[in-house]
N, C-alpha and C positions, 0 to 999 in steps of 0.2 A: 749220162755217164759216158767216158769217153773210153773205147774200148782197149783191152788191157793185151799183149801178147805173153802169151804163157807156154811154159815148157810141160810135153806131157809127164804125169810122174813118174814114170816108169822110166822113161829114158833123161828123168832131170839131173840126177848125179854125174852121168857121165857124162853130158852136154857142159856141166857147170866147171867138171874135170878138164874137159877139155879146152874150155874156153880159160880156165886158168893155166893151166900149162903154155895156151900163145901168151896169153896175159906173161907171162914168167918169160919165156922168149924175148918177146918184144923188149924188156925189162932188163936185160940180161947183158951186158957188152962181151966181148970175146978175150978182155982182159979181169972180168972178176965174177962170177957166180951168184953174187949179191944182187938180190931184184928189190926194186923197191914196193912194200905193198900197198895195193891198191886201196884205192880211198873209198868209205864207206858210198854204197849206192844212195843211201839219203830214202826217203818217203815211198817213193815211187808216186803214182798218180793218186790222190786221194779221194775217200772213197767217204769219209763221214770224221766230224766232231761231235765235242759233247766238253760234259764240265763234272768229274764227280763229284756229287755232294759230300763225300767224307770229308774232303779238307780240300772243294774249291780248284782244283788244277784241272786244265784245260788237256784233253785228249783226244788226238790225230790218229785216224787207220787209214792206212793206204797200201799201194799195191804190194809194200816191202813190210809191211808189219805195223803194230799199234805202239802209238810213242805219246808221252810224256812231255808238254812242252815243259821246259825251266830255263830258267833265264836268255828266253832266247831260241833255245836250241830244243830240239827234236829229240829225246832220250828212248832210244828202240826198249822198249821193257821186253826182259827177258833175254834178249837178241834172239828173239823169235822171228820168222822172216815168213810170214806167214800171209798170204794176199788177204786181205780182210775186208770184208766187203758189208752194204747194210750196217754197219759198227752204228750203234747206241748205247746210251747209258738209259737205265731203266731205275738205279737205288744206288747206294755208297758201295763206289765200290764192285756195282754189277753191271754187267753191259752183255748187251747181245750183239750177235756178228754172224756172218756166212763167211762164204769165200771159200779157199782155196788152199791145199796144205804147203808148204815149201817145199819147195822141188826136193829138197834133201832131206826131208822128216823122212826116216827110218819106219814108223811107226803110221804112215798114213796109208790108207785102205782107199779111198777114192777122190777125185781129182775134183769133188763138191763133198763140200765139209757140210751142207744141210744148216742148221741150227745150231748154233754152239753158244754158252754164255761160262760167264770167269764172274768169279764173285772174289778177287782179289785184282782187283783193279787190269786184267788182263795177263798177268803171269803166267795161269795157267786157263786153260778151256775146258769143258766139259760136253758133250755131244747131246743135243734134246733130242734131236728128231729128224728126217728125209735126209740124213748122209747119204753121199749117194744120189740123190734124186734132184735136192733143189739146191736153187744157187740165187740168194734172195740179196740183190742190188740194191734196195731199200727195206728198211723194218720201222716198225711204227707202234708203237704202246700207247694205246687208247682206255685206261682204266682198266677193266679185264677182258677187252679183247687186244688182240696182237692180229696185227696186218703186216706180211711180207710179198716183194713185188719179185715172183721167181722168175730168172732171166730166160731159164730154160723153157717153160712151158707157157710163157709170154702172158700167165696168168697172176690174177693177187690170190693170193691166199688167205686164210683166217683163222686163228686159233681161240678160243674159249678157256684156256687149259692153261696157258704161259707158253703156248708153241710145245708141247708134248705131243696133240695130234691137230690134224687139218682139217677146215674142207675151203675146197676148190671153189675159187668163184670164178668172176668175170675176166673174159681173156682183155685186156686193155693194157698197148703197147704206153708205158709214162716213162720219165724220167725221177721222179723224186712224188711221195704221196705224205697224207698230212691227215691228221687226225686228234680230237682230244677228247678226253676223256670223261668229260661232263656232256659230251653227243658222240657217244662210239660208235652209232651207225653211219654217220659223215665221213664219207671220207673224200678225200680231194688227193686228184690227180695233175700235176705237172706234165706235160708231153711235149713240149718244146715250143709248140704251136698256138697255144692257150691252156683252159684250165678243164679238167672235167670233174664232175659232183656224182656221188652216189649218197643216197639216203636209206641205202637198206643192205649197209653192211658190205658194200663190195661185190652186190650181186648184178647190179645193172649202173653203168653210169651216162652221162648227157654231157652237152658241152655245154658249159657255162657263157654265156652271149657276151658278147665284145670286151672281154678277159687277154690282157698280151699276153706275147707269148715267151711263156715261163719255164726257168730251166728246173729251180727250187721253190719248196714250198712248205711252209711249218703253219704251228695253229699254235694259237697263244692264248685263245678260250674257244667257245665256244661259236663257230662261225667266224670267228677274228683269224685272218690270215696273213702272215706276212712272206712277200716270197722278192725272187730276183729274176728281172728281166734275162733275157738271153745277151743284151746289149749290155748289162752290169745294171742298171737300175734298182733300188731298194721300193720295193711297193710295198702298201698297205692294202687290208681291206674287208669291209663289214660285209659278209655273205658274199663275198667275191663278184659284184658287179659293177662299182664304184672302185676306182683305185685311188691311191693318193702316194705321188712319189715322197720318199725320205732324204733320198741320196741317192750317192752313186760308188758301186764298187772302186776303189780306187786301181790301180796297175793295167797293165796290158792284158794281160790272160782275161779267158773267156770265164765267167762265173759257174760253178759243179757244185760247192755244196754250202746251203744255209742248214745252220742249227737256230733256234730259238729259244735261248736260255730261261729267258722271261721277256716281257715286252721291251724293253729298254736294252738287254742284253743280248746279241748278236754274234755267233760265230759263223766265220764266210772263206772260203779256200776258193782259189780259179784253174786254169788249168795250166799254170807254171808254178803248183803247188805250195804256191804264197798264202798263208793263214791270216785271217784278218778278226779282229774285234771292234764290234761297234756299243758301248755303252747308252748311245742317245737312239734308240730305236734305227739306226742304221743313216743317218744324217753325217756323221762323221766317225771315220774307220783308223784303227791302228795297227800297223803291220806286227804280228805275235812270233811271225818265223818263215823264213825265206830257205827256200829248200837245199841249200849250201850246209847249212846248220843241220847237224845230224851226228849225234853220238851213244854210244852203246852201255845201255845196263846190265849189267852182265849178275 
């Protein structure tokens, strides 16, 4: 993940005050008072996709809030501006997320929102658990356990429960982690450098032996991995020791986040927050939304 700069919240209203009032300066000629307004910030850096099964639409969370692609465009739900972080879909409809509240939520208690999930497609959140405490960069639904990757205490985590309570595992610095749900004690670790494996739940991991080095990483059965090079590469791979290239991420930007809809179906962002789709297991990509594209549901 590429790191985020944030306002603290306590002093974010007025910070945002202030920068809108030069914004309105800057804006403002000395013959009329009319400013023009500012153009939506768009995605911010992106932090996770998904696709919800109620009705099949693809959904973006980044650093400006969770959006809606449709034709094209980026539709902020809600016009929540919410830093959302770890964003997964788990059921129709329901998704789990951490992050961070909007500098101007009225209503926000700490600068780590913990565990939060929306069971209408993100409009609204609801609080499960460590507000306050954790701040989970990656989440992962393994059948009935849940594994999140807390940035704060550089540890994974694991819930039993749906993320209601915790316990603490192993400290292991990754970037994106991988799991499913027919072997929930597997879990795979992305750290940029290669790949690391745990088989007992997230308690101890190893490095997987001459594994590239991986920025993302999803699990499509059981031991089936598919992830992306740090150089944009699409791998495969049976028990992550054998890889097999598919393709290659297309654009410039550096590759941040795979999802794995199903084997064939691929969602992939880089870090000029370009959204990509691959249909043929990652062989060849279609650009879904270019971060210009960005409008508000209100």
């Amino acid at each position: 993940m590429i790191a985020s700069i944030r306002i603290p919240r306590r002093r974010g209203r007025a910070a945002l005050l202030a920068a809108a009032a030069v914004l309105l300066a800057a804006c403002t000629s000395p013959e009329t008072d009319t400013a023009t307004p500012a153009a939506d910030p768009g995605t911010g850096h992106l932090h996770g996709l998904g696709v919800n099964p109620a009705d099949g639409t693809v959904y973006a969370a980044g650093h400006l809030g969770v959006f809606r692609l449709s034709g094209g465009k980026a539709v902020r739900v809600a016009d929540r501006y919410q830093d959302t972080m770890g964003f997964t879909v788990t059921g129709p409809s329901t998704f789990l997320a951490s992050g961070h509240p909007s500098p101007t939520d009225p209503d926000a208690r700490s600068p780590h929102l913990g565990l939060i999930r929306s069971t209408d497609a993100g409009h609204t959140w609801k609080t499960l658990s460590a507000e306050g405490e954790a701040d989970f960069h990656a989440l992962q639904q393994a059948g009935a356990a849940l594994y999140g990757f807390d940035s704060q205490s550089g540890r994974l985590w694991a819930s039993a429960d749906n993320g209601r309570s915790w316990n603490k595992r192993a400290k292991q610095p990754l970037l994106d982690l991988a799991a499913h749900g027919e072997s929930p004690a597997s879990v795979w670790a992305a750290t940029g450098r290669g790949l690391e494996r745990s088989t007992d739940g997230g308690r101890t991991f190893s490095p997987v032996p001459a594994a590239p080095g991986l920025v993302a990483v999803d699990a499509t059965g059981p031991g089936m991995l598919v992830a992306l090079a740090a150089d944009g590469r699409v791998l495969s791979s049976q028990g992550g020791r054998n890889w097999t290239k598919h393709g290659r991420l297309p654009g410039d930007g550096a590759p941040t986040v795979l999802t794995a809809v199903s084997a064939q179906r691929l969602l992939a962002a880089d870090s000029t927050d370009t959204i990509y789709q691959s249909n043929d297991a990652g062989h060849t990509w279609k650009t879904l939304h270019q971060s210009a594209q960005t409008t508000e549901d209100h």
